[in-house]
Backbone as CSV, one residue per row, in Angstrom:
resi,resn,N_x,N_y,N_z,CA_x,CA_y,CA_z,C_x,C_y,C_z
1,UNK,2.746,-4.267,12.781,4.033,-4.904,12.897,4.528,-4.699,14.312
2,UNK,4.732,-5.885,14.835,5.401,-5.808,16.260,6.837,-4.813,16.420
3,UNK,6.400,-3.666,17.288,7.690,-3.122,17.786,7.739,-1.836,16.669
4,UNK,6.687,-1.563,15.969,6.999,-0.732,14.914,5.429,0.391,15.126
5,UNK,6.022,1.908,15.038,4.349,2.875,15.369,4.185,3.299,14.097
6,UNK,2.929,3.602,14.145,2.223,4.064,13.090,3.281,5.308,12.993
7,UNK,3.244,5.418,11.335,3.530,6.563,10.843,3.496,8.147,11.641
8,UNK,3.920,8.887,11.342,3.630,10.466,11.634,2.689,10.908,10.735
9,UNK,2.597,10.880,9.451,2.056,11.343,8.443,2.364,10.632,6.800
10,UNK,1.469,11.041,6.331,1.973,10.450,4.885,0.910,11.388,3.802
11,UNK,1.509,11.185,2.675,0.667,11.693,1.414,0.949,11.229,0.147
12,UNK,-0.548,10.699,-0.281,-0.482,9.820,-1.353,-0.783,10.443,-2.154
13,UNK,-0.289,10.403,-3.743,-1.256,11.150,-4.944,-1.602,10.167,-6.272
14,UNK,-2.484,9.482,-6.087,-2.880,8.485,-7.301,-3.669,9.323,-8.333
15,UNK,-3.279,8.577,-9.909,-3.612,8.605,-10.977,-4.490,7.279,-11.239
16,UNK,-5.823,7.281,-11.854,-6.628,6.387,-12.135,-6.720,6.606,-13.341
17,UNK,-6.805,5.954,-14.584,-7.425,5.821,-15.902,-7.337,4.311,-16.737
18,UNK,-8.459,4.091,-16.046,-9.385,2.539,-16.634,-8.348,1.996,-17.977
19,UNK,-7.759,1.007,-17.764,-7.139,0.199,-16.136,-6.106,0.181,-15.755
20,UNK,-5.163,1.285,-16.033,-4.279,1.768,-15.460,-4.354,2.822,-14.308
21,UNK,-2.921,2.692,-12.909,-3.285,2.545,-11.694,-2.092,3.481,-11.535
22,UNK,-1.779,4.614,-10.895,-0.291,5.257,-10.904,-0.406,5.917,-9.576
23,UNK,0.155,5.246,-8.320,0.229,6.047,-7.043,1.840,6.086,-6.466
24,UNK,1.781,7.528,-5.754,3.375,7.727,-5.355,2.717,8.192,-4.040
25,UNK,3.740,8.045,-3.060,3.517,8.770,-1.866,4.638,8.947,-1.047
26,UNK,4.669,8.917,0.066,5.912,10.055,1.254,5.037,9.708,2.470
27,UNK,5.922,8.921,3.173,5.475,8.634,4.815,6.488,9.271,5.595
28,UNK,5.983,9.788,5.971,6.841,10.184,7.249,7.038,9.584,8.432
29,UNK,8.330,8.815,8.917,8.116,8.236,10.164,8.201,9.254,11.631
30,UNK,7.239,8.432,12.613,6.907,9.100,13.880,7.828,9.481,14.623
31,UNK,9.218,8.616,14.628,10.557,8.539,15.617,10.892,10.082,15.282
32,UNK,10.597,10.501,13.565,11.763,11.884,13.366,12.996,11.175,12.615
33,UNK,12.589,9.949,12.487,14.041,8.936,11.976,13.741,9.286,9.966
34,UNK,13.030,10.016,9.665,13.241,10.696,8.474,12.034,10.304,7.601
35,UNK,12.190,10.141,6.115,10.646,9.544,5.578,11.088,8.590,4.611
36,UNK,10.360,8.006,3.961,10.573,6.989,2.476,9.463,7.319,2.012
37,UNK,9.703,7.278,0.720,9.199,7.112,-0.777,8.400,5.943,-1.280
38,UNK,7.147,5.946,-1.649,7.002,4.716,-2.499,6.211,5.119,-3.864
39,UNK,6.215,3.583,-4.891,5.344,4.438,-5.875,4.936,2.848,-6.499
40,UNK,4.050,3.449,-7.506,3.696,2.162,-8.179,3.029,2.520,-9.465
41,UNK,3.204,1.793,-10.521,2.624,2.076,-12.027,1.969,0.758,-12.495
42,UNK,1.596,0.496,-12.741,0.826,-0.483,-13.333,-0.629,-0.852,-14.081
43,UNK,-1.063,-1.807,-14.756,-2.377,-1.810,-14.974,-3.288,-2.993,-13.938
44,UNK,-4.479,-2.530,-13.892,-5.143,-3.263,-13.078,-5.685,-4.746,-13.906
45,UNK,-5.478,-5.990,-13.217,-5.496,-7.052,-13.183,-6.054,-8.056,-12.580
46,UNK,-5.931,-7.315,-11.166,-5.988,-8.024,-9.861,-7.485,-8.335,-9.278
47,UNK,-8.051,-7.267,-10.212,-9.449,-6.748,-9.574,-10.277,-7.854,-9.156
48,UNK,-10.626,-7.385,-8.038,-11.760,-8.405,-7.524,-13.307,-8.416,-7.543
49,UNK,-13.545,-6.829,-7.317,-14.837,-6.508,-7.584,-14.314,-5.221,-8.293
50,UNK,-15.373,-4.535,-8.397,-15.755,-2.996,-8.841,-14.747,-2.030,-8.166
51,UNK,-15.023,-1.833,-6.478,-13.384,-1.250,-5.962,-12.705,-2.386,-5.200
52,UNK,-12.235,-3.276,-5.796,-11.214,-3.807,-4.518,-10.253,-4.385,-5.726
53,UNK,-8.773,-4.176,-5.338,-7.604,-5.037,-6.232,-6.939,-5.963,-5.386
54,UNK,-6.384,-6.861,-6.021,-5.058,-7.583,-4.964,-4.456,-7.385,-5.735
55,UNK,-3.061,-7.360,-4.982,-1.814,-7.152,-6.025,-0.347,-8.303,-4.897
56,UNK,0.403,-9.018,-5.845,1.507,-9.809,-5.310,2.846,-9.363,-5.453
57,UNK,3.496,-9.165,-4.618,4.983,-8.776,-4.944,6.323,-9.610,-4.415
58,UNK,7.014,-10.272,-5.618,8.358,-11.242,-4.953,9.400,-10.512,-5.147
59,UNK,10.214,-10.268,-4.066,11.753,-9.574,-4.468,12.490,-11.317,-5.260
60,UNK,13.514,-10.354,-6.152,14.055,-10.832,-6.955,14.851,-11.881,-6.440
61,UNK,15.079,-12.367,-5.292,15.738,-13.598,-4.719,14.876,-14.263,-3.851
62,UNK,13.552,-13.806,-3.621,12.183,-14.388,-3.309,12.104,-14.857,-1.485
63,UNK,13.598,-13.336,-1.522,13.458,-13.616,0.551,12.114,-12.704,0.987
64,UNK,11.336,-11.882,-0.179,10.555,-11.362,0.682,9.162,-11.430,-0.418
65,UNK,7.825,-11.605,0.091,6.672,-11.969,-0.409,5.524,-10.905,-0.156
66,UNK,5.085,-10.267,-0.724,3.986,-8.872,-0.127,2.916,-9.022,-0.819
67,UNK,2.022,-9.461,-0.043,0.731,-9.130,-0.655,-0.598,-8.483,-0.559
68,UNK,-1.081,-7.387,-0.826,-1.566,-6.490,-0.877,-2.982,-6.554,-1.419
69,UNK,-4.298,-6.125,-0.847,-5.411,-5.827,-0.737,-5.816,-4.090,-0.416
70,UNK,-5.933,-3.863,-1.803,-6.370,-2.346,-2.060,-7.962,-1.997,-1.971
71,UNK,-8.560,-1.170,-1.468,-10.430,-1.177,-1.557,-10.238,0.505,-1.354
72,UNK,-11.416,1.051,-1.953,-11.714,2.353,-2.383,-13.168,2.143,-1.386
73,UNK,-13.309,3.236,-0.791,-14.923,3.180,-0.225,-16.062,3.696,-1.276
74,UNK,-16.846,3.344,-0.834,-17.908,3.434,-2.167,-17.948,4.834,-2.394
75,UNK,-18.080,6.081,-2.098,-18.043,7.326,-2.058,-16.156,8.035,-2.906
76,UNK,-15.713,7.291,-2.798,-14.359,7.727,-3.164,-13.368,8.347,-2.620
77,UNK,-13.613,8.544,-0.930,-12.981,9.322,0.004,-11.875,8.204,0.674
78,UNK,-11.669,7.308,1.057,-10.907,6.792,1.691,-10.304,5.402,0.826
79,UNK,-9.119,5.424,0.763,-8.405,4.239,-0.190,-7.541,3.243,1.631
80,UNK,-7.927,2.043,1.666,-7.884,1.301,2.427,-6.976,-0.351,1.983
81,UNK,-5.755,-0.231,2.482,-4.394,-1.366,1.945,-4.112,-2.397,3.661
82,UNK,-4.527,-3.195,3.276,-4.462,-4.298,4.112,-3.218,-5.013,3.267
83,UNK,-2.177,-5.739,4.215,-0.958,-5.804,3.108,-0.158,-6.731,4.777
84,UNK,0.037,-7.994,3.704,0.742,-8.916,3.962,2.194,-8.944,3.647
85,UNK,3.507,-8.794,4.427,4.366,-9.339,4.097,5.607,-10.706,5.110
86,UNK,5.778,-11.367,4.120,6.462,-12.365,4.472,7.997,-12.100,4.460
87,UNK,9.129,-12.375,5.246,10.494,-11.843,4.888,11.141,-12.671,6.013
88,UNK,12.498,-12.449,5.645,13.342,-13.832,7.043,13.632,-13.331,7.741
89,UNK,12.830,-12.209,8.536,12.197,-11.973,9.782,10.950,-12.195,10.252
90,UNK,9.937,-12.831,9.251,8.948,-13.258,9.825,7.498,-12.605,9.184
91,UNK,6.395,-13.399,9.478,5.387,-12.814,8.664,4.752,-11.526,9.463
92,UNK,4.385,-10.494,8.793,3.660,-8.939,9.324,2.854,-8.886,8.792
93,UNK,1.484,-8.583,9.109,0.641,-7.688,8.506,-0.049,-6.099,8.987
94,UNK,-0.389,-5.474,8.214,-0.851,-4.084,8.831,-1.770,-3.642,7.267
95,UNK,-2.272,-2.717,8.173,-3.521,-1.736,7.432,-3.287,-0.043,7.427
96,UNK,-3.028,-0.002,6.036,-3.287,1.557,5.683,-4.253,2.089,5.237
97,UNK,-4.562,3.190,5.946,-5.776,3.837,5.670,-5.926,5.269,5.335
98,UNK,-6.348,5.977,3.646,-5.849,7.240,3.753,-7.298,7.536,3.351
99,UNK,-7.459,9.091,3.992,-8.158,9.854,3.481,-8.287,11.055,2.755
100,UNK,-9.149,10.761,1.350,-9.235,12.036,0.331,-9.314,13.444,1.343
101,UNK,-8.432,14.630,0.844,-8.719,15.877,1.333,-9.095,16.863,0.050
């Protein structure tokens, strides 16, 4: 996203159980300007292959559009979110990339 730095840090903790999907996490932004929260529950749907999901998201007055490409590496160490959003500031995309510790 133009004008915007990568994170400081973050930590994700997902729940998997076939085909339900349960991840929360905590980013920390780089500025020191504080952190946010995210989370998500759902069952899987989206699936495209074996590890990869898409998932679509409309806010409720449909000013903003997110769409999201989840992939697991074949080994199970790194969960990888390529993620589209649209909003009336304009279209962004960016890539998150975490690794299992």
């Amino acid at each position: 996203m133009a004008g915007k730095r990568a994170p400081q840090s973050s930590l994700v903790t997902i729940e998997h159980g076939e085909p339900s999907l349960k991840y929360s996490g905590t980013l920390v932004e780089a500025t020191g300007a504080g952190s946010r929260q995210f989370q998500f529950e759902g069952v899987i749907d989206g699936r495209l292959d074996a590890r990869t999901i898409a998932s679509e998201f409309h806010s409720g007055d449909g000013a903003f559009v997110e769409r999201t490409r989840t992939s697991i590496s074949r080994d199970g160490r790194v969960l990888r979110r390529r993620i589209e959003l649209k909003s009336p500031d304009g279209l962004f995309t960016w890539t998150e990339v975490y690794d299992k510790r």
